[in-house]
C-alpha positions as CSV (number, residue, x, y, z in Angstrom):
1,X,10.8,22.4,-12.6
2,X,13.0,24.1,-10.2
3,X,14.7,22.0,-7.7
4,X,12.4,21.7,-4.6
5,X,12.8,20.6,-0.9
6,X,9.6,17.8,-0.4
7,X,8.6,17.1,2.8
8,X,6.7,13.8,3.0
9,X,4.5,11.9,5.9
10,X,3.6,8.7,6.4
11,X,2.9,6.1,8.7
12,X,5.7,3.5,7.9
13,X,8.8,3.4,6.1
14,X,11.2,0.6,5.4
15,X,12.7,-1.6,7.4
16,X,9.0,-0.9,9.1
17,X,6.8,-3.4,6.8
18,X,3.6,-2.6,5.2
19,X,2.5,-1.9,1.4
20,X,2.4,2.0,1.9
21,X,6.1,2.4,3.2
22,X,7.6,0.6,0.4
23,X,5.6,3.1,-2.0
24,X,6.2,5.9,0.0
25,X,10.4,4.5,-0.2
26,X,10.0,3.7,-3.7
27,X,8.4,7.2,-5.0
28,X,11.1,8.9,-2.5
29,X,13.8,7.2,-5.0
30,X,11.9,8.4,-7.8
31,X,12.1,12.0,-6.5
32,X,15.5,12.6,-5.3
33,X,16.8,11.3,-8.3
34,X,14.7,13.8,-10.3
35,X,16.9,16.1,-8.6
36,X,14.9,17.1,-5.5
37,X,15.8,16.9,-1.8
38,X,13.2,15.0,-0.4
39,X,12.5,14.2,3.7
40,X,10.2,11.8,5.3
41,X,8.5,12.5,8.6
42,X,7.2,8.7,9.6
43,X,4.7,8.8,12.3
44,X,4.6,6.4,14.7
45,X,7.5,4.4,13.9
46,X,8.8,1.7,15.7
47,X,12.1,2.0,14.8
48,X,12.6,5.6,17.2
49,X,15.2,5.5,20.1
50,X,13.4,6.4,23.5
51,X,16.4,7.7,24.5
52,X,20.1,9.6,22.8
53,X,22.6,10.9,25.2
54,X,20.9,10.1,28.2
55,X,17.6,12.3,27.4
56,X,14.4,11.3,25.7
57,X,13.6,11.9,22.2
58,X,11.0,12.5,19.9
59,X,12.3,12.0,16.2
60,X,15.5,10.7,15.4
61,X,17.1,11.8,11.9
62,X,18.8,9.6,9.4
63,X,19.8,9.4,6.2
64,X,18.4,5.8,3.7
65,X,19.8,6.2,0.3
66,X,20.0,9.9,-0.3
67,X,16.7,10.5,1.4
68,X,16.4,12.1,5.2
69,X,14.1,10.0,7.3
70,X,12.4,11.4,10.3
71,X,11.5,9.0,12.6
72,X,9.1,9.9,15.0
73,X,7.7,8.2,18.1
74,X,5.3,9.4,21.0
75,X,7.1,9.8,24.7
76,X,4.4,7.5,26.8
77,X,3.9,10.1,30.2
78,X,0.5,8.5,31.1
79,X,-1.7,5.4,30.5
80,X,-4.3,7.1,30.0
81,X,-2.8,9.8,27.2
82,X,-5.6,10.8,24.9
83,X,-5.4,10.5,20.9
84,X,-5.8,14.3,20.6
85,X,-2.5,14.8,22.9
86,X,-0.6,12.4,20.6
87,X,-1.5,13.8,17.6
88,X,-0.7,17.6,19.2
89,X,2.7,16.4,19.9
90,X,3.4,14.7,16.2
91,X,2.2,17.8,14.6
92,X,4.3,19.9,16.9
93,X,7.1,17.8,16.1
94,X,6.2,18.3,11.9
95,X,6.0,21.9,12.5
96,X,9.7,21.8,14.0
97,X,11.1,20.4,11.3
98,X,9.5,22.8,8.9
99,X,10.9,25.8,10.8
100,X,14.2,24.1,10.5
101,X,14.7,22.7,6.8
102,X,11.3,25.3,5.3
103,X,10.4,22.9,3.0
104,X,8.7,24.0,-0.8
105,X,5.9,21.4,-0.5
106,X,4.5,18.9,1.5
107,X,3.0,15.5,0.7
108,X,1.3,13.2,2.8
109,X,0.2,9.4,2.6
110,X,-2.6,8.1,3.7
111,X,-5.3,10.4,4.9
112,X,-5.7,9.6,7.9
113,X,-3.8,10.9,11.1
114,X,-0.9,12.2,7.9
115,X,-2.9,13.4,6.0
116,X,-4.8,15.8,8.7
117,X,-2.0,17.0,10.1
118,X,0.5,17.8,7.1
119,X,-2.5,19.8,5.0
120,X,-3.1,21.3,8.0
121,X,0.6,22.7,9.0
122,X,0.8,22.8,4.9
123,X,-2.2,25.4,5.2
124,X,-0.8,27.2,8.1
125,X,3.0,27.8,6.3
126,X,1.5,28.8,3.2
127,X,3.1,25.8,1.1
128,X,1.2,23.3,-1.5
129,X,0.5,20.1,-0.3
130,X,-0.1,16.6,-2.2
131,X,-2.6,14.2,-0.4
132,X,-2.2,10.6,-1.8
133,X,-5.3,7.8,-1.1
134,X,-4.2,4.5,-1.3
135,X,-7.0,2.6,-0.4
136,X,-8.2,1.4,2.9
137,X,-8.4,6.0,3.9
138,X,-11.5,6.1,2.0
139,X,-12.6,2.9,1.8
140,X,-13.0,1.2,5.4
141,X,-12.1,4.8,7.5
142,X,-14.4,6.8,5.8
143,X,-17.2,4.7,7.6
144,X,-15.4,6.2,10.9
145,X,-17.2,9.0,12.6
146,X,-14.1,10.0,14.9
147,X,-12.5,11.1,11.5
148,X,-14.7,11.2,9.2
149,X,-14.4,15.3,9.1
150,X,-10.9,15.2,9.3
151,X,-10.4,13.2,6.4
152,X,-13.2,15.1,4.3
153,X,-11.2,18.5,5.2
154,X,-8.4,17.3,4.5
155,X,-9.8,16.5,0.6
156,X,-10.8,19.7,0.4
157,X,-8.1,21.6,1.6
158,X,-5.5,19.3,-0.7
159,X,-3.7,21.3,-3.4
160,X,-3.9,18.0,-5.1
161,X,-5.1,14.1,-4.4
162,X,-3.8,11.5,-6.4
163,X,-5.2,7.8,-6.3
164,X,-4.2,4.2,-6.9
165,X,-7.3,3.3,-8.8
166,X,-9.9,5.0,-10.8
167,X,-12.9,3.6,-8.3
168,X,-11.0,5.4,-5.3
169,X,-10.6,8.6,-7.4
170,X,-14.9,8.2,-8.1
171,X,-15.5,8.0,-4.4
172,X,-13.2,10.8,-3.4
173,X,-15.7,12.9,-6.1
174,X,-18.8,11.9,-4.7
175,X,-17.8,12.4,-1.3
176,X,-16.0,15.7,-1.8
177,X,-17.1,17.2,-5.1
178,X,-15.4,20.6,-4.5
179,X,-12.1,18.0,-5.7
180,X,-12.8,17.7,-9.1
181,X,-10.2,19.2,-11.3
182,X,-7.5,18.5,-9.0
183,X,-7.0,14.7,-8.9
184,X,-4.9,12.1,-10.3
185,X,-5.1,8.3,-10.9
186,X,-2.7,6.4,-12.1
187,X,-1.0,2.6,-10.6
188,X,2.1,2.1,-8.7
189,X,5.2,0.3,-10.8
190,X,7.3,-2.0,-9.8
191,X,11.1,-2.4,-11.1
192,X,11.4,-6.0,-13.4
193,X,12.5,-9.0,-10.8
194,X,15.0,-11.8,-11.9
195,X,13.2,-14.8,-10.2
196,X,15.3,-17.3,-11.6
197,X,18.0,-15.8,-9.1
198,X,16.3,-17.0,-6.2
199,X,16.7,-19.8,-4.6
200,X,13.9,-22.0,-4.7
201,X,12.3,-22.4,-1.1
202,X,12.6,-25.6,1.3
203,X,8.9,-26.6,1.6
204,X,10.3,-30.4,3.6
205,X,7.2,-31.8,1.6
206,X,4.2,-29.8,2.3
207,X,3.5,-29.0,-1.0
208,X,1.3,-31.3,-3.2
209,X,-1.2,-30.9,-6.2
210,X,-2.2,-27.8,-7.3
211,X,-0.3,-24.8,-5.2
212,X,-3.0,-22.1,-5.3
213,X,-0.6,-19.2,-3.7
214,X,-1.5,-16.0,-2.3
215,X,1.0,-13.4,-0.2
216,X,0.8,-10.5,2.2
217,X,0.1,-9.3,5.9
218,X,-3.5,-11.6,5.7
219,X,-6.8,-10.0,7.1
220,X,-10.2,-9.4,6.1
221,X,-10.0,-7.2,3.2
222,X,-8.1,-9.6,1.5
223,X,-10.7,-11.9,1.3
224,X,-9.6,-14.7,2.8
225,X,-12.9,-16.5,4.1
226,X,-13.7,-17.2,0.3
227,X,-10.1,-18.3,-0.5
228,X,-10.6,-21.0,2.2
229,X,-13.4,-21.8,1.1
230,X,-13.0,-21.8,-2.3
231,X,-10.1,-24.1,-1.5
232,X,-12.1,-26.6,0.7
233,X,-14.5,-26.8,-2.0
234,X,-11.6,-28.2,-4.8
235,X,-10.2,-30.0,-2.5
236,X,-12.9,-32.8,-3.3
237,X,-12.7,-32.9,-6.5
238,X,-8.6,-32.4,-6.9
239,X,-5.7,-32.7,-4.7
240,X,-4.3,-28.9,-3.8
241,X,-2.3,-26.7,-1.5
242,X,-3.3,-23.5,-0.5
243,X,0.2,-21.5,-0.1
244,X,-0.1,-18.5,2.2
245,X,3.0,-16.1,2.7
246,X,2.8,-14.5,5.1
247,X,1.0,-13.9,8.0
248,X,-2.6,-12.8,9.5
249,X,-2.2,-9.2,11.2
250,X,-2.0,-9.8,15.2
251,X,-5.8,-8.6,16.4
252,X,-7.0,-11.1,13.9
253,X,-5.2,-14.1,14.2
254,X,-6.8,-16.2,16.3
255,X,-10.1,-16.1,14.1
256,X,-8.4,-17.0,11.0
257,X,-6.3,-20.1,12.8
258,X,-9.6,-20.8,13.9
259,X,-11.0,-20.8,10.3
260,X,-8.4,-22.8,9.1
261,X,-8.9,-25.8,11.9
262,X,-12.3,-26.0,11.0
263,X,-12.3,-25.8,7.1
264,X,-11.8,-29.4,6.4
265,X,-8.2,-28.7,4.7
266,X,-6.0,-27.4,7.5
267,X,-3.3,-30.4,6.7
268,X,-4.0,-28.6,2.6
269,X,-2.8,-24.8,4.1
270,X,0.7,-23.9,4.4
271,X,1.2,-20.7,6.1
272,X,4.8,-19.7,6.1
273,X,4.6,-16.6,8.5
274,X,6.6,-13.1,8.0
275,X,9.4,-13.9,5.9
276,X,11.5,-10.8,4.3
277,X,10.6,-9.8,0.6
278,X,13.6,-12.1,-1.3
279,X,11.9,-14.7,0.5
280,X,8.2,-14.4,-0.3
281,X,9.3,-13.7,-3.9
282,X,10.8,-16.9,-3.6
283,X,8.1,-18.5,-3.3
284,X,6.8,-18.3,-6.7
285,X,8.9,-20.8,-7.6
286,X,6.0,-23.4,-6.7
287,X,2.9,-21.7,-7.5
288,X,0.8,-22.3,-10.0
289,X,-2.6,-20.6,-10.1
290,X,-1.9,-17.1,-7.5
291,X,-5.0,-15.9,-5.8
292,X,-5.8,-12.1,-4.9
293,X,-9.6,-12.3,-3.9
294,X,-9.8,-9.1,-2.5
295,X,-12.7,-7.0,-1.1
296,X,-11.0,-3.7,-1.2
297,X,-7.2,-3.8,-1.9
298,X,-5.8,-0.3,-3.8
299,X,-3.1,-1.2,-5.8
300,X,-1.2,-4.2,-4.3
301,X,2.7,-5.1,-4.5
302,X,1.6,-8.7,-4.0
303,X,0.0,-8.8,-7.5
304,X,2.0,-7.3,-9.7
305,X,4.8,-9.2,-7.9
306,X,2.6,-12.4,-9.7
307,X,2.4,-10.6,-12.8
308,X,6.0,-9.8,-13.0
309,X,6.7,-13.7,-12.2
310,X,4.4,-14.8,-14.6
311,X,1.5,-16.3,-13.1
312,X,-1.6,-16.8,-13.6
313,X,-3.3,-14.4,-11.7
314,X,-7.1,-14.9,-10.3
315,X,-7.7,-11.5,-8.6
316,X,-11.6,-10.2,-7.6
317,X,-12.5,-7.1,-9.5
318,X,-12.1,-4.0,-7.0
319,X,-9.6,-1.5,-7.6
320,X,-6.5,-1.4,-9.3
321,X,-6.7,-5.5,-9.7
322,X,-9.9,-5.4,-11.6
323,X,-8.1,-2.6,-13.6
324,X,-5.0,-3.8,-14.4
325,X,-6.1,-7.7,-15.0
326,X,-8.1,-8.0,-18.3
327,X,-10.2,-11.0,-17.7
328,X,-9.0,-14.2,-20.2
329,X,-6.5,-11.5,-21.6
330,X,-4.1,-12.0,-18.8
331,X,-5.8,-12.9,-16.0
332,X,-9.2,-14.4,-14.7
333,X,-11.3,-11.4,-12.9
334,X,-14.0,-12.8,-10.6
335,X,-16.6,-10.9,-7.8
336,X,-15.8,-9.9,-5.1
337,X,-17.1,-12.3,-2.4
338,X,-17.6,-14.7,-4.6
339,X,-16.9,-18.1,-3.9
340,X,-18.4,-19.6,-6.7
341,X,-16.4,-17.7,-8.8
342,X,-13.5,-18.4,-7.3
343,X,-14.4,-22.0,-7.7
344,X,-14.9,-21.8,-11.2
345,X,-11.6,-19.9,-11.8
346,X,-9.6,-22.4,-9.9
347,X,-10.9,-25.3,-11.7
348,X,-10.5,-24.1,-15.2
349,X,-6.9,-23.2,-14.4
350,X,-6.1,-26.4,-12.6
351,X,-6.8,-28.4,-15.3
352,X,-5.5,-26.3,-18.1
353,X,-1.6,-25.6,-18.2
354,X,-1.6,-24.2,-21.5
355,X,-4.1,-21.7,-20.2
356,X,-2.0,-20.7,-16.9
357,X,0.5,-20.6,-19.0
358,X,-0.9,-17.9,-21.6
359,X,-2.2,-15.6,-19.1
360,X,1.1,-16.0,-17.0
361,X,3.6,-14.5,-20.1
362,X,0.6,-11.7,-20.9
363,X,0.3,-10.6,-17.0
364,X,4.3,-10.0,-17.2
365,X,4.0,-8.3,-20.5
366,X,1.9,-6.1,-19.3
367,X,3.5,-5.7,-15.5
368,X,6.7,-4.6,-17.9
369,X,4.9,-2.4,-20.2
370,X,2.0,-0.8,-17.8
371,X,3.9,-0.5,-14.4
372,X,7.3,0.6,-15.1
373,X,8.8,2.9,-13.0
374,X,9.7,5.1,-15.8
375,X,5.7,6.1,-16.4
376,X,4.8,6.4,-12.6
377,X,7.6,8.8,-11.8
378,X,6.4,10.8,-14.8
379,X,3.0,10.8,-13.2
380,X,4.5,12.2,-10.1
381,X,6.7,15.0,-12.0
382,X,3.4,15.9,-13.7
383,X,1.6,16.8,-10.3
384,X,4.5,18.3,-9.1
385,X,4.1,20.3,-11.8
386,X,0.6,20.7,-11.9
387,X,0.9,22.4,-8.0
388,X,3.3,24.8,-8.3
389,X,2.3,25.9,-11.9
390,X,-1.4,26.7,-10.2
391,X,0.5,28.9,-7.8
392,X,-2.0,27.4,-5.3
393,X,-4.0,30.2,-2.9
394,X,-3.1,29.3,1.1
395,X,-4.9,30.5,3.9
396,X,-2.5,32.1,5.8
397,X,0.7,34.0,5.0
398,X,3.7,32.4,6.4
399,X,5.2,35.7,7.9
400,X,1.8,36.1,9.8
401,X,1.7,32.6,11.5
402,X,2.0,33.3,15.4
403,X,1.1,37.1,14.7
C-alpha cells in the first residue's frame, strides 16, 4: 500500500482519559509506523487553549510521538448555544484542516457526533472513510432519537465499519443491512506489561481476605449494582475486600456512594479514586479473583490488563469479554445481571487457589497469543487495504464541492 495521509476523529486523546483515546493513540502508533502520516482531529478536548497570542482559538496543533494532534474546543459566545451550532463549527473546523493537509482517508471513532461529521465531510471531498464502533455507539445511543438517524447514516454511508466484538458487528447488520460485506471484527491488543516492575501499592491496611478487584471510570454499564451485591452476599460467609480503582463518572456519583453506604460492606470497599495507568496496574499486586461484570462493555483495557497480569478473571458474557474468556479454560464467564452467578464464581475461586491460579497463567497465555499488537495492526493494514483496493464510489467530486 502506498504511503497515505489518515485523518482521524475522535472524542479524546491522551493525556484526556477514557478507553477510546488510548485505542485511538495506540492504533495511531500502529499506523505511522506502517509508514503513514497520520493526524488526529479530537473533538471536544479539554486540553485546547482559549486563547494564543492574545486572540481566541479553535484547534491548537501539536505533535505526540510522530503523530499530529488537533485539538479542538468550542469558543462559548452564548449560554444558550445550541448543539447544532457546535457541531457546525467542529465540522467547519474538520473541513479546514482538510483543505490544508488534503488528507487520503478519513477515519472516525465512535459514531456518534465523529462519526456524523467526518463521513459526512469524507463524502463531501470524495475520500474513503473508516467508521469504527466500539461499543456504547450502538449499544446505549442507538436507543437515542436525537441521533438515532445520524448514526444509521453514517453506517450506511461508511466505506468500511470495523467492530470490537462480533455481537456489535451482528447488531450493526440488523440495524443497517445495506453493511454487510463491508465490516470487520476483530479485538484490540495490548503490548505485554512487566508487573513485577511496579511497585507494589500502599493500601495502610485496608486490605483483608479475599481482594475481589475491579478497575476503570465506574458507572452503570459496568455492572456495578451486582458486584456490590454479589460482594455483600460473601461477605457472610467469608472475609473479603472489594478493590475498586478508580472512580464512578461525576453525574453518577452520588448514587453509587449512596449504594455503597447502604450495602452492609462499605468498611469491605476500597475505592482508590483516579490514579494514572502505572498506578492502577499496580494494583494487581493484591488481587486475587478480578471482576468485569459488565452489561455492555466492547472490548475493555481493564480486562485484558487482568489477563496480561495473570488473574483470574470473572467477566459477564457480553461482548468481547464473553469472547475472549473461555469459561473454566481461562476464565469463569457468568450472565450478565446475574448476581447469583457472580456469587457462585466468587466462591469457587475464593476457596480454590490452584484454580485461580490455572485460569490466571491461561488468561496471560492467551492475552500474549490472541491480543498482540502484531495481529491487530495487521487487521487495520488489511482494511486499509480493503478501502482503497474497492476504489470506493463518493457522492460528490472534490473539484465540484462549492460549485
Amino acid at each position: 500500500m502506498r504511503r497515505m495521509k489518515i485523518c482521524m476523529t475522535t472524542l479524546e486523546f491522551p493525556p484526556d482519559t477514557g478507553g477510546v483515546g488510548e485505542s485511538v493513540k495506540r492504533i495511531s502508533a500502529m499506523l505511522r509506523n506502517a509508514g503513514h502520516e497520520i493526524h488526529v482531529f479530537v473533538f471536544h478536548s479539554s486540553r485546547c487553549r482559549k486563547e494564543v497570542n492574545g486572540g481566541p482559538t479553535r484547534v491548537d496543533t501539536s505533535e505526540q510521538d510522530g503523530v499530529f494532534v488537533h485539538r479542538y474546543q468550542h469558543v462559548d459566545r452564548s449560554s444558550k448555544q445550541s448543539e447544532q451550532d457546535i457541531a457546525s463549527d467542529a465540522y467547519l473546523e474538520l473541513q479546514k484542516l482538510h483543505d490544508r493537509e488534503n488528507f487520503d482517508l478519513f477515519h472516525a471513532f465512535f459514531l456518534n457526533e465523529t462519526g456524523f461529521l467526518t463521513t459526512l465531510l469524507a463524502r463531501e471531498v470524495g475520500r474513503p472513510v473508516v467508521n469504527s464502533i466500539r461499543g456504547a455507539d450502538i449499544h446505549k445511543n442507538i436507543f437515542n432519537p436525537k441521533t438515532y438517524s445520524q448514526s444509521l447514516w453514517a453506517m450506511e454511508n461508511s466505506s468500511w465499519l470495523t467492530f470490537v466484538s462480533r455481537d456489535l458487528e451482528r447488531r450493526a447488520h440488523i440495524l443497517a443491512p445495506s453493511t454487510r460485506g463491508r465490516t470487520s471484527a476483530f479485538w484490540n491488543s495490548i503490548v505485554p506489561l512487566d508487573f513485577d516492575a511496579l511497585d507494589r501499592p500502599q493500601l495502610n491496611g485496608q486490605i483483608r481476605g479475599t481482594v475481589i478487584g475491579t478497575s476503570g471510570n465506574f458507572r452503570h454499564k459496568k455492572g456495578i449494582e451486582y458486584l456490590i451485591q454479589a460482594c455483600a452476599e460473601l461477605a457472610e460467609e467469608t472475609e473479603l475486600t472489594l478493590l475498586m480503582v478508580g472512580d464512578f463518572v461525576a453525574k453518577e456519583k452520588s448514587y453509587w456512594n449512596d449504594l455503597i453506604n447502604g450495602s452492609g460492606i462499605a468498611d469491605r470497599i476500597v475505592v482508590t479514586g483516579r490514579l494514572s495507568r502505572e498506578e492502577a496496574l499496580a494494583h494487581h499486586h493484591v488481587v486475587d479473583i478480578f471482576a468485569i461484570p459488565s452489561l455492555r462493555d466492547g472490548c475493555p483495557n481493564a480486562m485484558m490488563e487482568a489477563m496480561l497480569a495473570r488473574k483470574a478473571v470473572v467477566g459477564a458474557n457480553v461482548d468481547a469479554i464473553g469472547e475472549l474468556l473461555s469459561d473454566r479454560e481461562d476464565g469463569l464467564v457468568v450472565r450478565p445481571g446475574s448476581t447469583e452467578d457472580l456469587v457462585r464464581a466468587f466462591r469457587e475461586l475464593a476457596e480454590d487457589s490452584d484454580l485461580r491460579m490455572r485460569l490466571g497463567d491461561a488468561a496471560r497465555d492467551k492475552a500474549i497469543r490472541d491480543l498482540a499488537p502484531a495481529r491487530e495492526r495487521e487487521n487495520w493494514l488489511d482494511v486499509y487495504d480493503r478501502v482503497v483496493a474497492a476504489n470506493d464510489p463518493v457522492y460528490l467530486d472534490a473539484t465540484m464541492v462549492g460549485g
